[in-house]
ZAMARGU-4260 file (C-alpha; in steps of 0.2 Angstrom, whole numbers, plus 5000, padded with zeros to 4 digits):
<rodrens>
0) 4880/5074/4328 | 4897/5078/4332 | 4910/5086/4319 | 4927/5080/4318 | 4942/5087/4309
5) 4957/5080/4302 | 4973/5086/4301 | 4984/5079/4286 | 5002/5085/4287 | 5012/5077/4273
10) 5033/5081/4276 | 5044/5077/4261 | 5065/5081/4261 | 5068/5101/4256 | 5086/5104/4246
15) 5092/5118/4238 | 5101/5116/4222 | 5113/5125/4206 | 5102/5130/4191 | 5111/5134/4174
20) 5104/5148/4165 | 5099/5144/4147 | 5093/5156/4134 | 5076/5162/4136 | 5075/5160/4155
25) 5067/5175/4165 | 5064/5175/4185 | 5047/5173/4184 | 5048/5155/4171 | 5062/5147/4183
30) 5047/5149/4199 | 5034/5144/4187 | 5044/5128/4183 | 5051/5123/4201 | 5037/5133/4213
35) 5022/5132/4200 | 5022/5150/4204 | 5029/5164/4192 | 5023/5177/4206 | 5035/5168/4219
40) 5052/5175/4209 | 5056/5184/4223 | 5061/5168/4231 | 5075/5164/4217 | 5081/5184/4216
45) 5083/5187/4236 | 5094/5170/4236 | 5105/5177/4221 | 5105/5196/4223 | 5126/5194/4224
50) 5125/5189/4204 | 5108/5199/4201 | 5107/5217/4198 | 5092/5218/4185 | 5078/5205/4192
55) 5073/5208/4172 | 5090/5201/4166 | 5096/5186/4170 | 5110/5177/4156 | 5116/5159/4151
60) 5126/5152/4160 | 5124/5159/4176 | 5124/5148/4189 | 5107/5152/4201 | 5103/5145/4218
65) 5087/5137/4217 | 5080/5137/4235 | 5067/5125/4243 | 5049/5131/4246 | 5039/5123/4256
70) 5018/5127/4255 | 5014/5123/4272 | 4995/5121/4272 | 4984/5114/4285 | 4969/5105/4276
75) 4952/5104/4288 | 4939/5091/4282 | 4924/5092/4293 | 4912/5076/4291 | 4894/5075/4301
80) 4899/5059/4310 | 4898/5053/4327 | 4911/5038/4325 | 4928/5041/4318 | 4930/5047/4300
85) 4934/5037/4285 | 4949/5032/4281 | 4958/5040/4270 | 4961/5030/4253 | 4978/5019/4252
90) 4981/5027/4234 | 4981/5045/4243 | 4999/5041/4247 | 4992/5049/4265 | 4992/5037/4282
95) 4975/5038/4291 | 4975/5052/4303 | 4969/5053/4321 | 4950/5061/4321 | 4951/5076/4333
100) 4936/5087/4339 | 4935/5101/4331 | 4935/5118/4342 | 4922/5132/4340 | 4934/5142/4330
105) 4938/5149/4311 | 4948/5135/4303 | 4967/5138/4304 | 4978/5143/4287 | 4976/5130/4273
110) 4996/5120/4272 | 5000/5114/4254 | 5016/5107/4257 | 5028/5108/4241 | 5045/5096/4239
115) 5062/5103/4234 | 5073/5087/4230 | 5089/5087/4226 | 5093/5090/4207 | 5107/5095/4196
120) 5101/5104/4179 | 5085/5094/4176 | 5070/5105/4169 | 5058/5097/4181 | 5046/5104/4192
125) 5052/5105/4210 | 5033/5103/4218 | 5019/5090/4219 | 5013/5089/4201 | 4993/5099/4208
130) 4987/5109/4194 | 4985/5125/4203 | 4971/5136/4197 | 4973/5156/4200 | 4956/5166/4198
135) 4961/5184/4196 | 4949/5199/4197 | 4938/5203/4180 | 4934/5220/4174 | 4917/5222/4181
140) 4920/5212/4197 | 4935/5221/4203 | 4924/5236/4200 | 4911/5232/4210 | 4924/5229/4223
145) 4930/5244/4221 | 4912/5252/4229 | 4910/5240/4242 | 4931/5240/4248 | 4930/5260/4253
150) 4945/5269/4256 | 4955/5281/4270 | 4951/5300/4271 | 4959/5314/4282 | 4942/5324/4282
155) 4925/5321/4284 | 4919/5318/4266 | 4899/5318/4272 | 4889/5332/4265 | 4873/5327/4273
160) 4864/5312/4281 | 4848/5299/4280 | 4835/5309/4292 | 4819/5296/4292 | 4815/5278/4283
165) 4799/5276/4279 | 4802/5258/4277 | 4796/5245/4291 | 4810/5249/4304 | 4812/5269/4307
170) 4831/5267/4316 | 4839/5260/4302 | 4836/5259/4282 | 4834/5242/4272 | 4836/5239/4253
175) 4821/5246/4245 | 4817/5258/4258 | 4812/5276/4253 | 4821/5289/4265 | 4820/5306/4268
180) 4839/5317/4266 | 4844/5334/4272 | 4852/5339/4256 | 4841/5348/4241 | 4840/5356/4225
185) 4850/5371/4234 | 4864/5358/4237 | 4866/5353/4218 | 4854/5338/4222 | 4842/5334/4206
190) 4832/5317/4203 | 4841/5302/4196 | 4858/5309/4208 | 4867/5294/4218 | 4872/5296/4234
195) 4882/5283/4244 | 4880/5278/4261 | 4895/5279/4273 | 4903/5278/4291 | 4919/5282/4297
200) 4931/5271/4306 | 4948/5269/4316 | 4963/5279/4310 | 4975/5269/4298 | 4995/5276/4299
205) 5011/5271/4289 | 5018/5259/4295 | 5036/5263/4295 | 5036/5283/4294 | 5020/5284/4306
210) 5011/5297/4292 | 4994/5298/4296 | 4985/5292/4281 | 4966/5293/4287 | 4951/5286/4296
215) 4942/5270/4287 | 4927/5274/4276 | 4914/5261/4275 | 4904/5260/4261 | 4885/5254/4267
220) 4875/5255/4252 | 4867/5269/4239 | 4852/5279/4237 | 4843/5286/4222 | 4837/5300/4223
225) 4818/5301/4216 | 4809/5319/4221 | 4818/5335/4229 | 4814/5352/4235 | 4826/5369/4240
230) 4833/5359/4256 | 4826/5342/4258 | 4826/5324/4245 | 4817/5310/4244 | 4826/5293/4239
235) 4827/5276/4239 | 4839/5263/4244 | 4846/5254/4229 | 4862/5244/4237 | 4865/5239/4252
240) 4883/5232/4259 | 4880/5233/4280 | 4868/5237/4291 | 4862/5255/4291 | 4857/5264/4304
245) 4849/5282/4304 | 4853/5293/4306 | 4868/5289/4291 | 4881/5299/4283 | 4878/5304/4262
250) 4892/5307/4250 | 4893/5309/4232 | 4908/5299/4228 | 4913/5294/4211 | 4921/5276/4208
255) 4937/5271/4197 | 4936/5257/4186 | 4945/5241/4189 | 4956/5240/4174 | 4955/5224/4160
260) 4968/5212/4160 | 4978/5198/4169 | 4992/5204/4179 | 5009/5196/4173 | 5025/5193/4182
265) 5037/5210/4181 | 5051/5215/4190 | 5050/5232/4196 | 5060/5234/4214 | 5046/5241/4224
270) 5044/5236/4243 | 5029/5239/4253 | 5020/5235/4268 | 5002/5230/4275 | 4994/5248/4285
275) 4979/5242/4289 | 4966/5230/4287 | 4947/5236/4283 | 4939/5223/4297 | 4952/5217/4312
280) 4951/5200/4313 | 4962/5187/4321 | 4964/5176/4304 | 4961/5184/4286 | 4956/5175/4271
285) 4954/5178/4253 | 4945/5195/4247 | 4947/5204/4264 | 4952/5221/4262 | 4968/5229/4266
290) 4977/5247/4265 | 4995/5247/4260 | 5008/5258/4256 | 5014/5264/4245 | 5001/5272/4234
295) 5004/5285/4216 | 5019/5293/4224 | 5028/5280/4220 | 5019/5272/4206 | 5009/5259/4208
300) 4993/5256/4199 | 4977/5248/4200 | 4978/5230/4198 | 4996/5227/4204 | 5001/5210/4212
305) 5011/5213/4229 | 5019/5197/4237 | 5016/5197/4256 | 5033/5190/4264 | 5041/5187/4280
310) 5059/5184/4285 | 5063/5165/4283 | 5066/5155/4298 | 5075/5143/4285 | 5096/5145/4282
315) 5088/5135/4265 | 5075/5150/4259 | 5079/5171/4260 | 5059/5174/4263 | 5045/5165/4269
320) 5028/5168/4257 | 5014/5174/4265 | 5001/5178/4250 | 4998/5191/4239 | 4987/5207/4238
325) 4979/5213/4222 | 4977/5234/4223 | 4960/5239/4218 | 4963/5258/4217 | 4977/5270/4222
330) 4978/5288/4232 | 4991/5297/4234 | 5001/5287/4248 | 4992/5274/4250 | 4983/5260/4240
335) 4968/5248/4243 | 4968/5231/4238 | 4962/5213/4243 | 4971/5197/4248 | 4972/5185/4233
340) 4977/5171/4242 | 4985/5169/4260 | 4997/5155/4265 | 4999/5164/4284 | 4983/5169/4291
345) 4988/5178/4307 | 4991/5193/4297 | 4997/5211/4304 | 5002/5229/4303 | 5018/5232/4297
350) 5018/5215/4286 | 5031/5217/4271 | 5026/5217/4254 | 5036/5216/4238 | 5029/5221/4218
355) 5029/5206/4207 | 5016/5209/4195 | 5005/5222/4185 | 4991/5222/4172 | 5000/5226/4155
</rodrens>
């Protein structure tokens, strides 16, 4: 059986057009009303900076530029058929595509395409009318990602290692294994003590200064320690997040908490850009982890909403959206997060970011 994949491109005219400020009216509520995105107020502010000074104060009866956006999404439907796929249903509004064979490969960024038409002061939506749904990170998930997203360190953090499995394979350790470690009672060990499991990788630098910020932890998994004597503990693996292979690195490392809340749109002036990425791929997808700048020196916090944004090819629209990037936790000149959603999937170093939401 042969899979086939469709491509469906819908193009719809983009205008820009003269928005009147009325009372009550905030950055964020004018891209919630014409992008069906608050988080997108960027947009709006880089097309007005010449009559904005405060992205948090905007007054009636300013006259605003509205800019188009346009979504661009490419839509994969995969179907096990050996003849040409279904059409596609008249009332979609869609024509029926050609049926291409689909390559080997990852699927390409998803294209939502969103219309701008030409308006004059009317409070309508500038956008397909799609309910669009945002999941943001609970409590106890973004903690839990927290453990598994690992960081960047400038010294070897590793105070001992996984020496012997005395499960079913004797190179590596599996879930449930008991293992023998090289650290002891001398070392502050004690029964009931967590240990995580890591591994060092490649060397992650700012961007723009060239500041060495650290090499990659990975975070493998954790072992409980169950029996130790001066030098030596027995333990067994509790979590496991990636092969491990022996012998493998220990640390005691203590997590932060995800903080509760939902972020909301804010407008702090705080640029940033994407240092590294915790796997390189050629395409990244939602909940890939990512290292960006900057970190506490300049203030960010744990659950902050960055907007990922290249230069606009498009006289129409200052910046081109890219997705957005939720930190997770935050060191001193770097922070960690995760793509939230991503609208360009051939995403790189140096990639500029700007602060458009925090948890309250």
């Amino acid at each position: 059986m042969r899979k086939l994949s469709w491509l469906l491109l819908v193009f719809l005219p983009l205008f820009s057009f003269e928005y009147v400020v009325k009372k009550g009216d905030c950055l964020w509520d004018l891209a919630g009303k014409f992008y069906k995105d608050p988080f997108l107020w960027p947009i709006i502010y880089e097309a007005n900076k010449d009559k904005i000074r405060d992205p948090n104060l905007i007054y009636p009866w300013q006259r605003l530029e509205i800019p188009p956006y346009k979504k661009e999404t490419k839509e994969e439907v995969t179907q096990e058929k050996e003849e040409a796929a279904e059409e596609v249903p008249k009332e979609a509004g869609i024509s029926t595509p050609e049926a291409v064979e689909a390559p080997q490969v990852e699927p390409e960024k998803k294209i939502e395409v969103v219309s701008v038409l030409q308006k004059k002061e009317e409070e309508k939506p500038l956008v397909k009318e799609t309910k669009i749904e945002r999941i943001w990170m609970s409590h106890a998930e973004g903690t839990r990602l927290i453990e598994t997203a690992g960081f960047l360190t400038i010294e070897d953090i590793h105070e001992g290692e996984i020496k012997e499995s005395r499960g079913v394979l004797k190179n590596a350790a599996t879930l449930h294994d008991e293992v023998l470690i090289d650290l002891g009672g001398s070392h502050g060990i004690k029964p009931g003590d967590i240990l995580t499991i890591i591994d060092y990788g490649g060397d992650v630098s700012n961007p723009e200064t060239g500041e060495y910020l650290g090499k990659k932890v990975f975070i493998l998994g954790k072992v409980r320690i169950t029996k130790t004597d001066s030098i030596t503990s027995t333990g067994m693996v509790v979590a496991q997040y990636a092969p491990i292979s022996l012998p493998a690195k220990v640390a005691r490392i203590e997590f932060p908490e995800f903080p509760t809340g939902t972020p909301e749109p804010m407008g702090i002036l705080l640029e940033g850009r994407i240092a590294g990425f915790r796997e390189e791929k050629p395409r990244y997808r939602p909940f890939d982890v990512v290292y960006i700048v900057p970190g506490k020196d300049q203030e960010v916090k744990p659950g902050d909403v960055f907007l990922i944004y290249r230069e606009s090819e498009d006289e129409q629209i200052p910046i081109k959206p890219c997705g957005k990037i939720q930190v997770l936790s935050v060191r001193d000149n770097y922070s960690v997060g995760y793509i939230v959603s991503v609208e360009e999937t051939d995403l790189r170093v140096g990639e500029r970011l700007k602060l458009v939401g925090r948890i309250k």
